[in-house]
C-alpha positions, 0 to 999 in steps of 0.5 A: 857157384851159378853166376850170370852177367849183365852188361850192355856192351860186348866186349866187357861181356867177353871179359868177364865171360873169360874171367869166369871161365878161369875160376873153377868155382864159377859156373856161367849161367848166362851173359845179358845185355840187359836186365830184362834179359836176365830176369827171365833167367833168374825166374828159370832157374836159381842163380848164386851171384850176378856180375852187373853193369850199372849205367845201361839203356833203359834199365839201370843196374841199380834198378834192376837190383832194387826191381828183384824180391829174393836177391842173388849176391851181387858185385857192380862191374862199372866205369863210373866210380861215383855210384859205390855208396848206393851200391854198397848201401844195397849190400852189394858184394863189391864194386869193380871198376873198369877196367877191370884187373882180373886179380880185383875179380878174384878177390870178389869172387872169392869173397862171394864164394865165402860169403856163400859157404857160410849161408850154406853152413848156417841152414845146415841143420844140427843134430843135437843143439845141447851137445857140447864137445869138448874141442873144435877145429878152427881155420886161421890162416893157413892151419886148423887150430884145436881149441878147448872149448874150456878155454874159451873166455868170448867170441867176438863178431867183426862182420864175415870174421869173428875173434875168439879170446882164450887165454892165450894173449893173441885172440884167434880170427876165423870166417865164420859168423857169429851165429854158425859158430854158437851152433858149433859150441852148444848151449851148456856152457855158452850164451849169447848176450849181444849180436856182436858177443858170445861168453862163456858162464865159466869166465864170467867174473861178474855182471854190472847191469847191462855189461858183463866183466870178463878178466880186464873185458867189458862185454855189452849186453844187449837189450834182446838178450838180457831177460835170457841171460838174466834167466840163465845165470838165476839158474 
């Protein structure tokens, strides 16, 4: 992953030049003084996160972000912590505060390396969306678990993870976003009803205007989604 840092003060620019240089999947790209410096990087060649200072002469971090059109992902590296809601507000990945403990690194470069693997799962194209396998293998945890696709009643998203309900009492929770893993189920059996929920035709017990019943489970149906489930179930 092609990261860059921008920072005003050199010896945070060491810091986090030696930080990188402990996580295999970081590759540094550059290390900026200023935010004009890193643009000329950034219009040169293509850059998966940068690790930005906030508070520096001239050219804000925070300006800076704003300033770019097709952001990179981003994490603010800074002393000053009254700045975090502007800075999550622009989607930032996390927002360190200095000093900075490397194991706070870690955890949001591995966050962004997550974040990453499933944008690059979701521009990968299928072959043949109507396909549906009988099976699939999710991580949750620390294992691969098989899952019956028969099984399976909804998926539910909650932001990077989903949970997927079956019949057993303990939902499955999985990184994954909820469009990816549609990709993974097919189209015969599965339909998406909401931005948040997937069900599965088979478990449907019954529909009551704009919900859906599922054993005990009331699902939302969502206003963009309707017409298309409304069509599929007259079919």
């Amino acid at each position: 992953m092609k990261c860059i840092i921008i920072d005003d003060e050199p010896l945070a620019l060491e810091l986090l030049e030696d930080f990188i240089s402990k996580v295999p999947f970081l590759e540094l790209v550059g290390a900026c003084s200023s935010g004009f410096e890193a643009t000329t990087i950034l219009q040169e060649q293509k850059i998966d996160l940068i690790f930005t200072d906030i508070e520096m002469p001239d050219f804000s971090g925070i300006d800076f972000i704003k300033s770019l059109d097709n952001k990179p992902m981003f994490i603010f590296t800074t002393a000053y912590s009254h700045y975090a809601v502007e800075g999550f507000n622009l989607n930032a990945i996390d927002y360190l505060v200095k000093p900075i403990p490397f194991h706070r690194f870690l955890k949001a470069a591995t966050r962004a390396q997550n974040l990453l693997k499933l944008k690059i799962e979701e521009e990968t194209p299928i072959v043949d969306q109507k396909a549906s396998p009988q099976f699939i293998f999710v991580k949750s945890e620390y294992e691969n678990l098989k899952i019956n696709l028969a099984d399976i009643k909804y998926i539910e998203s909650l932001k990077d993870y989903i949970k997927i309900h079956t019949h057993k009492e303990k939902p499955i929770l999985t990184l994954s976003s909820l469009k990816n893993f549609e990709k993974k189920l097919g189209k015969l059996n599965f339909i998406r009803v909401h931005k948040s929920y997937i069900v599965s035709l088979k478990h449907i017990y019954s529909v009551q205007r704009n919900r859906i019943i599922i054993d005990d489970n009331w699902i939302p149906i969502g206003l963009n989604y309707r017409d298309d489930f409304i069509k599929r179930i007259d079919n």
